[in-house]
N, C-alpha and C positions, 0 to 999 in steps of 0.2 A: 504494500500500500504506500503512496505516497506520502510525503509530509504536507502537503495539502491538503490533499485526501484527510489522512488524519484530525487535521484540525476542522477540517468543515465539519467531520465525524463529531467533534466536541461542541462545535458552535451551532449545528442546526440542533443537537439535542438538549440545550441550556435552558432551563426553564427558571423564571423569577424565583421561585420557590425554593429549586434545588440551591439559592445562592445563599451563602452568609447573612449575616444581618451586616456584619462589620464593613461588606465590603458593597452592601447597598448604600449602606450611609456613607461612604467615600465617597461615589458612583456620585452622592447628592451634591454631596462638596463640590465635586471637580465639575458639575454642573453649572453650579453656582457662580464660580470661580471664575470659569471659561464667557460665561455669557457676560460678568463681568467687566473682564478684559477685552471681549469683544464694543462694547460698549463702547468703553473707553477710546477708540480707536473713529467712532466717528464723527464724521465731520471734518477728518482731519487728510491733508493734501491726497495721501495714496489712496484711502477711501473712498474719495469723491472719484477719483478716477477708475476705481473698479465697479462701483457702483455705476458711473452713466455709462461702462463697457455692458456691465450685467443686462441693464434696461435696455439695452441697444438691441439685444437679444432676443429678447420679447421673449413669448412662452406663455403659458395657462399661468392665471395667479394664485397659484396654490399652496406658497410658503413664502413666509415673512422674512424679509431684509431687516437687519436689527435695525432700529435707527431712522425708520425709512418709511413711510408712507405705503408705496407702493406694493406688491407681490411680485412672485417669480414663478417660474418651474422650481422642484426639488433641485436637481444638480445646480443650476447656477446661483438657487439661492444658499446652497453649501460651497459654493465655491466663494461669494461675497461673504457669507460670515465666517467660513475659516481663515480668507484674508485678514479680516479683521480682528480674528483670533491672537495671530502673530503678529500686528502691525508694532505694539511698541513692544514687543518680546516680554511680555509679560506673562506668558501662559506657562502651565507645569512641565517637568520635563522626567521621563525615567532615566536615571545615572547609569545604569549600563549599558541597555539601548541610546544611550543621550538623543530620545525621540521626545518632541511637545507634542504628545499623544491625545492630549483633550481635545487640542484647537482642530481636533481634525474629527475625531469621534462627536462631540459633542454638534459640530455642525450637522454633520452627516442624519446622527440620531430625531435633531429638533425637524430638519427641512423635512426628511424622508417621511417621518413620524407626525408630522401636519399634516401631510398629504392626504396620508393612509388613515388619518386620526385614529392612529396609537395610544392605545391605553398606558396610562404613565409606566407601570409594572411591565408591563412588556418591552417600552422604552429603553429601560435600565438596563433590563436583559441583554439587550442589543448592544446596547454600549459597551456590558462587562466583557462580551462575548469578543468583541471588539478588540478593547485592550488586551484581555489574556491573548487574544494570537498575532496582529500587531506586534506587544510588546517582545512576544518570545523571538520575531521572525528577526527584530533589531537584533536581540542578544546573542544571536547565532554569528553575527562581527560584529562587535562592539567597537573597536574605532576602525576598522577597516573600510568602513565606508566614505568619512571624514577622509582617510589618508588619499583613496580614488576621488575626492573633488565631490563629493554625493553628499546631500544632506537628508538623512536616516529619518526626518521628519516626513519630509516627500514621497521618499524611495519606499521606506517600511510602512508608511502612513496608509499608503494606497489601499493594503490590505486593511488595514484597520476597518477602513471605509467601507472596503467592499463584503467584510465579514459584518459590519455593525447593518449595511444595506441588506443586508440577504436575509438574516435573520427579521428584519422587521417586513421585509415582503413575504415573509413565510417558505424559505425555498430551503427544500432537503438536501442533503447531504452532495449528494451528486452534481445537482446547481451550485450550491456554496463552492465546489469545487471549483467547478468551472468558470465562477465570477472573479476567484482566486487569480485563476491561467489569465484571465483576460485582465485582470486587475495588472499586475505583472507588464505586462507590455503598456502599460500608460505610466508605470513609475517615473519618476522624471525629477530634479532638484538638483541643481549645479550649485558649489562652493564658492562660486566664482565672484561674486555681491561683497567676501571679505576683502578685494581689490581696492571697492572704490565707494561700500557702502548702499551700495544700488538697492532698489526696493525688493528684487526678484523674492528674496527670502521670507518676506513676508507673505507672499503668496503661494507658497507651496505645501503649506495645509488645506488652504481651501482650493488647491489642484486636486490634492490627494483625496478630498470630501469628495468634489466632482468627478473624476475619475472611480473614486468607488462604487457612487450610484447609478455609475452609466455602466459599470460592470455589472453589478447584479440585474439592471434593466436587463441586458442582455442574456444575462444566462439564464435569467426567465422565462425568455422568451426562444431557449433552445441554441442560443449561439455557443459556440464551445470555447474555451480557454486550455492551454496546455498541461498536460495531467502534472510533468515535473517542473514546473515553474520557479521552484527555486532551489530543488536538487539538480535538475539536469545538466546537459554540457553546455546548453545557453543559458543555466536558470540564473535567477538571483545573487547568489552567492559570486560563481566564477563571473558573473559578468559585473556586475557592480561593485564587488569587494575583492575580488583577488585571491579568492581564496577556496579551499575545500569544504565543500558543504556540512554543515555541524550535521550529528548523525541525529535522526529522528529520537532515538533514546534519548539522548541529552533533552532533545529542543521540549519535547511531550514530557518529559520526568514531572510527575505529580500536579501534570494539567487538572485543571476542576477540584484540587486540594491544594496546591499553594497559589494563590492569587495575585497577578505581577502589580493593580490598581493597587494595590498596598501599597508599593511601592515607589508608586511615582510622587516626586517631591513638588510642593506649592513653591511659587516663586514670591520674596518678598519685593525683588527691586525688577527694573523694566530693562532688563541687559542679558548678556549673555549667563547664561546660568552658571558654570564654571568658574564664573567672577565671584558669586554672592559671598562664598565662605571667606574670599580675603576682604569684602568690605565690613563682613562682620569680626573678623578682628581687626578689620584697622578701624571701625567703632568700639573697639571695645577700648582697644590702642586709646583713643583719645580720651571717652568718658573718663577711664580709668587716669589717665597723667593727664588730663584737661591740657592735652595739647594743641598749638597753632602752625600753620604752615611753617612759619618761620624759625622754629623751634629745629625743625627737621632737615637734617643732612641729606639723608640718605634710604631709600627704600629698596629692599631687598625682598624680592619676590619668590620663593620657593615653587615651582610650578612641575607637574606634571609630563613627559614628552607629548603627549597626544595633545592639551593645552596649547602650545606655544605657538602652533600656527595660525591658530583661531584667536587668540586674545595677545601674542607676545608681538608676530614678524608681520609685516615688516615693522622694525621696531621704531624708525621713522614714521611711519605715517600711524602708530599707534599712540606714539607721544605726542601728538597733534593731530587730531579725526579729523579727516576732512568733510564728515559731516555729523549731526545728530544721529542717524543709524549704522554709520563707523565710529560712533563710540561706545556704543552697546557692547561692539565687542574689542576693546581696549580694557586691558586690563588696568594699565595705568592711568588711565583717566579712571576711571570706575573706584577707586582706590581713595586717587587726588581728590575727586569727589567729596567722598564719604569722611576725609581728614579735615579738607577745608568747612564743606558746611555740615555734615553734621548728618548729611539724608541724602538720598538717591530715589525721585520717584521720579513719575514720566518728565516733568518740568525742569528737573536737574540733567536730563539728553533733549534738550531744544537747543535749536541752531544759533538761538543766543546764548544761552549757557557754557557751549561749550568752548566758545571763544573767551573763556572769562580768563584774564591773565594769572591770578595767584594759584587759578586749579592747574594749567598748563605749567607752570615754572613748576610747581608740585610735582604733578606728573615726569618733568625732565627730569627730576632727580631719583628716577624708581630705575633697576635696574632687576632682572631674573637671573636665577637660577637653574641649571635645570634638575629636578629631583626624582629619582626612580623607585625612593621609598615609599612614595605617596600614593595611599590606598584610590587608585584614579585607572581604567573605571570600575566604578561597582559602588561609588559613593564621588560624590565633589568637594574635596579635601580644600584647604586653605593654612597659606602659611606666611608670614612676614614677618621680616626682623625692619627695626627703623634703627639708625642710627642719629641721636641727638648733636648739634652742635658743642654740645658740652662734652660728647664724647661718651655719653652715657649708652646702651644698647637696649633697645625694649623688643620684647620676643611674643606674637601671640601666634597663636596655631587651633585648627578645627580640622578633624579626619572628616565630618559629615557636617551638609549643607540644612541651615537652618530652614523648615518647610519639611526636612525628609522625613520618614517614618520612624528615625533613630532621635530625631531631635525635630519636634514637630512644632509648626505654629500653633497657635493658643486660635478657641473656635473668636475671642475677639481682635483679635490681629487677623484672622481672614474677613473678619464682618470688617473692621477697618479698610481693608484694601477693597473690600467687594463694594462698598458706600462711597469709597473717595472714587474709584470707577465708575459706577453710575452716576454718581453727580456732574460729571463731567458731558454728560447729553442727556440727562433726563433730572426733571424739578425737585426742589427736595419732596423728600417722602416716597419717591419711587422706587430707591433702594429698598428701605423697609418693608413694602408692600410685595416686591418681586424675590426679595430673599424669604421671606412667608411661604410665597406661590412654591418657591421650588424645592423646600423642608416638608410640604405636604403633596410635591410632584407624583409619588405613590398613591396617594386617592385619584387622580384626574380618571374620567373616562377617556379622556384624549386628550392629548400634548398640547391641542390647540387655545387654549388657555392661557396657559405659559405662554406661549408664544407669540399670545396676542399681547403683553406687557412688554416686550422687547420691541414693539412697531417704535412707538415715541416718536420724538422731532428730534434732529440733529441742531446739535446750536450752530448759530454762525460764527 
């Protein structure tokens, strides 16, 4: 049997029921969270441009655009809210797969599941069903994909998609397969945006949404998908990672008894995720010695090999972003940040901000390391040494990233980030009301409910 095969085997057979309670109540969170962050994202320059693409399109108006008056078709209205998912990189991320596995599930789940008016409970399903085999297909190379130029959000996402589509169209085991094979040949997300900042990266969750529900459209409807899609000689693996295909024993080990939505970490800051554990000790760093830029010599970065070409090289144009979404993934600006003032939310990566002289001078003075100790991947380790003007050495270090399952946000640190998100395009009291709707998402008769509170106005 294949290892697609297989997992469709696990994912057409998931029933609401058969699932934990622990990991329904994740499921609500990362719900939460994701429409959240999607929120947040509208109105704002790349938004506006995917959005009058989507409408350009036309289609039945049969699922809600966050933010947005109008309807769409399913696929393209998961292709606009998964964009917006990722637009200021705020969405969650699993640390072995390093996949933002929500902003692509959670699109997929809300469009497809308005359509079909999806009962909340079976929703869920869909979505768990989603991340468990999504997440495992990342973990089969875990940075092997980053090394080939692929970003594991898009490439691995797909399936997410197209397993979270299948199950809520109701398609057995043999369709799921084949939505799989077809999902596969639409993978798609190039590295190439860490150049110059480019928007591309933002939209490769809501590819992977769209992509997934045109997959299962199709193997509904009898089209077929390749049985080894990500074991064979063109599958997945040898072609987009470089590598021998992990053996199905590994990838299946204690599928439907260990749950990978555990494991994916909430993001507290709007950057690259690999970033957060060094900006939380270089917060700790300052509370702790109520330090100032000017106090500081020197920033010593302990960092990971897989890391360094994502947030270190070029070290030039990392030490000066050449825009707001080139310095998400700076580490040293991300850092300089967090020393000079104090915080990192989406307003501390605007294209005014980042020009700001004392965090830049800051920033030139950060230099890495490279570290092979560092439990990286399988967790997002953080490590800085500063050296003081006075000559004095202050030392902080974190093996796991605050948000993970080892060290978890508090449920009001996510109502915090979930409130300061919607505030941002919807009036007050809409967070309150929409974080209500989605803690009782399990009673809906259908999704559509919920999804009528995400229409809102975009501010100008």
């Amino acid at each position: 049997m294949t290892l697609s095969r297989k997992f469709a085997e696990f994912a057409a057979g998931l029933r609401y029921d058969s699932i934990p309670r622990e990991v329904i109540e994740i499921a609500r969170l990362r719900l939460l969270d994701t429409v959240g962050v999607c929120l947040a994202s509208t109105g704002m320059d790349y938004a506006r441009a995917a959005l009058d693409t989507v409408l350009d399109q036309g289609g039945r108006p049969e699922s809600t655009l966050y933010g947005a008056a109008p309807k769409t078709n399913a696929a393209w209205a998961a292709f606009y809210n998964g964009a917006l998912a990722h637009g200021n990189d705020y969405d969650d991320t699993h640390p072995v797969a390093i996949m933002h596995v929500s902003g692509v599930i959670v699109p997929t789940m809300l469009a497809l599941g308005e359509r079909l008016r999806t009962p909340g409970p079976a929703a869920l399903a869909a979505a768990v069903a989603g991340y468990e085999i999504g997440i495992r297909i990342g973990m089969g190379a875990p940075t092997e994909f980053h090394a080939r130029g692929f970003h594991p959000t898009s490439v691995c996402g797909v399936f997410s998609a197209a397993v979270t589509a299948s199950h809520l169209l109701g398609l057995d085991a043999a369709c799921t397969a084949h939505a799989l094979g077809i999902a596969g040949s639409q993978a798609a997300g190039s590295m190439e945006f860490l150049a110059d900042g480019a928007w591309t990266k933002r939209m490769h969750p809501g590819w992977a949404a769209h992509a997934g529900v045109i997959a299962a459209q199709l193997a509904a409807r009898g089209y077929t998908g390749p049985a080894a899609v990500l074991e064979g000689r063109y599958g997945l693996y040898r072609a987009y990672a470089g590598a021998q295909p992990p053996s199905a024993e590994r990838l299946c080990a204690n599928l439907g008894r260990e749950w990978e939505v555990l494991n994916v970490d909430f993001k507290p800051y709007p950057c690259g995720h690999i970033s957060h554990p060094y900006m939380d000790c270089a917060r700790d760093l300052r509370d702790r010695h109520g330090l100032k830029a000017f106090d500081i010599a020197e920033i010593e970065l302990r960092v990971p090999p897989a890391a360094v070409p994502i947030l270190c090289e070029p070290l030039a144009d990392k030490l000066r972003p050449a825009s707001a979404y080139a310095a998400r993934f700076s580490l040293p600006y991300a850092v300089a940040v967090i020393l000079v003032l104090g915080r990192a939310g989406i307003d501390e990566f605007s294209e005014a901000r980042i020009r700001d002289p004392e965090i830049l001078a800051l920033a030139a003075r950060c230099r890495y390391e490279i570290d092979t100790t560092l439990p990286f991947p399988g967790a997002f380790p953080g490590w800085i040494r500063i050296r003081l003007n006075d000559g004095r050495l202050l030392e902080s270090r974190r093996d796991t990233s605050r948000g993970s399952r080892q060290t978890p946000m508090s449920a009001d640190e996510l109502y915090e980030k979930f409130e300061a998100n919607v505030n941002r395009a919807m009036p007050a009291g809409a967070a309150r009301r929409l974080w209500d709707a989605g803690l009782a998402f399990e009673t809906l008769a259908s999704v559509e409910p919920f999804t009528r509170l995400l229409a809102g106005h975009e501010q100008s």
